[in-house]
Each structure stands twice: as C-alpha cells, then as structure tokens.
N, C-alpha and C positions, 0 to 999 in steps of 0.2 A: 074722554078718559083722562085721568088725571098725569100729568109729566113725572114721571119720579124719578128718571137721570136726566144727568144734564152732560154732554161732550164741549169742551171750550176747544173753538177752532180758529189757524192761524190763515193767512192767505201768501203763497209763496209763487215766485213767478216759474211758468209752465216751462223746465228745458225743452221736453219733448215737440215743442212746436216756437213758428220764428214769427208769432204775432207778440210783438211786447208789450201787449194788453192783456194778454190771456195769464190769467191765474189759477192757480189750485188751492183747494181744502184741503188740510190735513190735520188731525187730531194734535190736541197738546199735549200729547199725553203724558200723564206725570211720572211712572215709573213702571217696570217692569215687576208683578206681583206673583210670586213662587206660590205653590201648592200650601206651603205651611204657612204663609201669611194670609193668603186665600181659607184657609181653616178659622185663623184664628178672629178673620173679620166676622167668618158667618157665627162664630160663636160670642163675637163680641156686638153686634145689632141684633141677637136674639133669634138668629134665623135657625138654629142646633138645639139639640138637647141634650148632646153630646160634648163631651170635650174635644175641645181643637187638635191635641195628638190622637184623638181614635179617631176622627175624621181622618187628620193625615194617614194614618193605620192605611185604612179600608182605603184611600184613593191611593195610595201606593200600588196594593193589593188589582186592584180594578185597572187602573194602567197598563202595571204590567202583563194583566190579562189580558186586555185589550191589543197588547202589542203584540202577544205571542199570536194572538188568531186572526190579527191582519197577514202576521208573516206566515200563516196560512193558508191565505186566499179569502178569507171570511171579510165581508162588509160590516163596517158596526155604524149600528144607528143608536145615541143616545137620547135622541128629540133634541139638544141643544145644538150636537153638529154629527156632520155622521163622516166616517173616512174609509178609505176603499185604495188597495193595491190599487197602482195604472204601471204599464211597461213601454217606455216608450223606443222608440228603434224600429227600423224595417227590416224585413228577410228578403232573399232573395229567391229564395227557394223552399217548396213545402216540407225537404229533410232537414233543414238548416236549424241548428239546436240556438238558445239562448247563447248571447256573447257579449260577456261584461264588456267588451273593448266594444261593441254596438251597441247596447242595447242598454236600458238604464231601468231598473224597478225603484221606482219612489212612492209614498203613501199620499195622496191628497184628501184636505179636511177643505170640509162645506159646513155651514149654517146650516141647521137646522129648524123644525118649524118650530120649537119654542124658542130659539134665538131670536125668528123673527118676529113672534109675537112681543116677545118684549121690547123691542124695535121699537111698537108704536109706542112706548112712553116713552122713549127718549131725546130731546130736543136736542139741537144743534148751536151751539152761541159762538158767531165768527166773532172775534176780540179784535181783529185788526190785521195788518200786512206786518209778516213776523219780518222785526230789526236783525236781519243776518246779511251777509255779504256773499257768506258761502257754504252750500247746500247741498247735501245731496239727498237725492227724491228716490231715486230708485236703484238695485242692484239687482242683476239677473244671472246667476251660477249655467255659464254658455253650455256646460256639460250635462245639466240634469232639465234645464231649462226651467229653475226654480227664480222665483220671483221673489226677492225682499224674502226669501226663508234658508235655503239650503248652502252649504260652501263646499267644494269638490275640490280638495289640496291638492296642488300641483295643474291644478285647470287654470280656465281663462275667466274671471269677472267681467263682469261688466259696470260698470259705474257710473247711472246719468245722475246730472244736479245741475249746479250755478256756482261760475266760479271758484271751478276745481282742479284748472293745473296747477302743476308742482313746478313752481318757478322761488325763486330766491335763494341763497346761500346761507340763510341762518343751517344751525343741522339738526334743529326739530321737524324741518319742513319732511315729508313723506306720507305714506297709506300706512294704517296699523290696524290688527285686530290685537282687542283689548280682550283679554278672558275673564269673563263675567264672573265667576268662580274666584280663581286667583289674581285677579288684575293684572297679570304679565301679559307684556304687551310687544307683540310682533311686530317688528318692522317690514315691509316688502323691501325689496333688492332696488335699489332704482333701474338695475338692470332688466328685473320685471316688467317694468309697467312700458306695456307695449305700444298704448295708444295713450297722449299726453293733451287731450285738447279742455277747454273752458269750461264744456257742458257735457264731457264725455271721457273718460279713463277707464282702458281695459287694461287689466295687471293679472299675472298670474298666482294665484291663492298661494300664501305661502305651506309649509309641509307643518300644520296645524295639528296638535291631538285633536282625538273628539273632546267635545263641549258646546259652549256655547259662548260668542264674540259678539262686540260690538266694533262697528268700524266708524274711523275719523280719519277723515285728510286735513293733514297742518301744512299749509301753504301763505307766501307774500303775493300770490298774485292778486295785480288788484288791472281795471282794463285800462290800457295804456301807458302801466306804468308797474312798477313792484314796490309794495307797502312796506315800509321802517320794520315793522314785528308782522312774524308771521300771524295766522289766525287759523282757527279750526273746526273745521263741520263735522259734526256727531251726527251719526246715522240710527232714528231713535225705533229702530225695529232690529231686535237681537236675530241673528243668525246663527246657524248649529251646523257644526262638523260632526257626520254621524261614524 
C-alpha cells in the first residue's frame, strides 16, 4: 500500500523514568489547524465540490449537534473517532445523588476504524534528538484526571518535562497560559505553584475564561547552575477551559 502521509518526529529524553537512555517519540507537529482551515485545504487539493464556507456551514451545524446529544447521554460514532459521556467519582451509597464537588462528567474521544485505517499509510520519519534544554512532555488536570487536553481553573496541574523549575530573577521567568484566540497571556502567582522540581511542577490553574490555551514555562535553570537569559518550553498540545 502506498505511504501517502508522512509525521516528522523528534526524540526527547523520557521524564517519566530515571534511565538517561530512555527516549521518547513525539510528533513535530507544525501547527494547530481550525475547522475553517481544515475546509479550506479539503477544498483546495480537490477533496469538495463545495465551497470551504458551506463546508464550514454544515460542520458547525454537525458539532454542535454532536455536542448537544453527548450532553444527553448518546454515543456518537463517526467511523473516524467516536466519543461517549464517562463520570468519573465514587458513591458511597445507593441514594447518594451526583456531586459536582465528587464526581466529574467529561466526554472522551477514541479513534475510530477509519482513522485507523488510514493509519496504514502513514510513515513515521525520526529527524533527530530535538535541540531543547527545556520540555515539557506532559500535563494532567489532577481534578478531571485529563491528560494533555482538559484545564479545571482553580485546580491543581500537573506538569512533567525536563528542565522546568522556576529558578532565576530575570521577571519573564514563570508558568503562563497563552489564549489561542486572543494571545493574552496569564501569568500563575508564584504563590501557586505548589511543587517546584526539574522534571515535575504542580501549580494551581489560574481563574481562566473558557477557551483554549497554550502553556510555556520561561525559566534560567540550567543543572548546576542558573543561565545569563532565561529560556522557554512551549507545550505544543493546546488545552481548553470548558
């Protein structure tokens, strides 16, 4: 079968474990593509017969339908991914009603089987060990217990990488969400951030509208010492305050 994507991928060293050999894959990925740009490729390689704003139209239209009958309990499967209410929290008892202060309803999306099928054309091209200092790999929202997707204002993060206390005196150093939208850009409290170590910062989300954010730590640590100019890790998986 013939390759007809191709993912370029970088190699970064593993926080999650204390072998300093062990590495990780992760996509290069180039940039984050909106619904309306996504119309306007499929109409510009020939894939529509439509124009790119009725495409946008109709996938507006389909979404929000979508979202309305998750938030009624319904499953959607579109062959490409399918997603489904989960509530996570325990009861203690069989009267014991739902309780936002226990209990959390989130929507999770899966792959679907024609996702996976198109899976088999796509190759893999490792580029190299990416030129960073400082990384972050993964964030977990300890309250919904979302992975790299959800933010729960006023909760607790979690933040593994390489290289990411907040050490030096310049005063760009800190944690921010950036709003994808507007680019205004949230500072955390340094009083926030709870847990300050190398491969590890838990901070509490700052009081966030909904949107959707990108997070970066600007930091001089460097190991053994503190670097002249700060530097800064971009986290290239956007995350949403619902």
């Amino acid at each position: 079968m013939p390759v007809l994507h191709s993912i370029k991928a970088k190699l970064y060293n593993n926080p999650l474990t204390d072998n300093p050999n062990d590495m990780v894959i992760r996509p290069d990925s180039e940039r984050s593509l909106s619904v309306r740009e996504i119309c306007e490729t499929a109409v510009a390689r020939g894939h529509a017969d439509i124009s790119a704003p009725a495409i946008e139209h109709a996938t507006d239209i389909f979404l929000g339908e979508m979202g309305y009958q998750l938030c009624d309990g319904f499953t959607i499967n579109t062959g490409w991914f399918t997603a489904a209410p989960q509530i996570r929290g325990v009861v203690e008892d069989p009267n014991e009603h739902f309780d936002p202060a226990k209990h959390t309803l989130i929507f999770e999306f899966h792959q679907g089987a024609l996702l996976r099928k198109e899976m088999e054309n796509v190759t893999v091209e490792i580029i190299g060990v990416a030129d960073v200092d400082a990384t972050i790999g993964q964030v977990i929202d300890v309250k919904t217990g979302s992975v790299n997707d959800l933010l729960t204002p006023n909760r607790n993060l979690k933040i593994s990488g390489h290289k990411l206390k907040i050490v030096g005196t310049n005063v760009a150093n800190g944690i921010y969400f950036v709003n994808s939208t507007t680019a205004v850009r949230t500072r955390v409290d340094p009083s926030d951030i709870v847990i300050n170590n190398p491969s590890e910062l838990i901070i509490v989300i700052p009081a966030l509208a909904a949107g959707v954010y990108h997070l970066e730590v600007t930091t001089q640590y460097a190991v053994g010492s503190v670097l002249r100019e700060p530097r800064t890790a971009q986290f290239n998986k956007p995350l949403t305050v619902e």
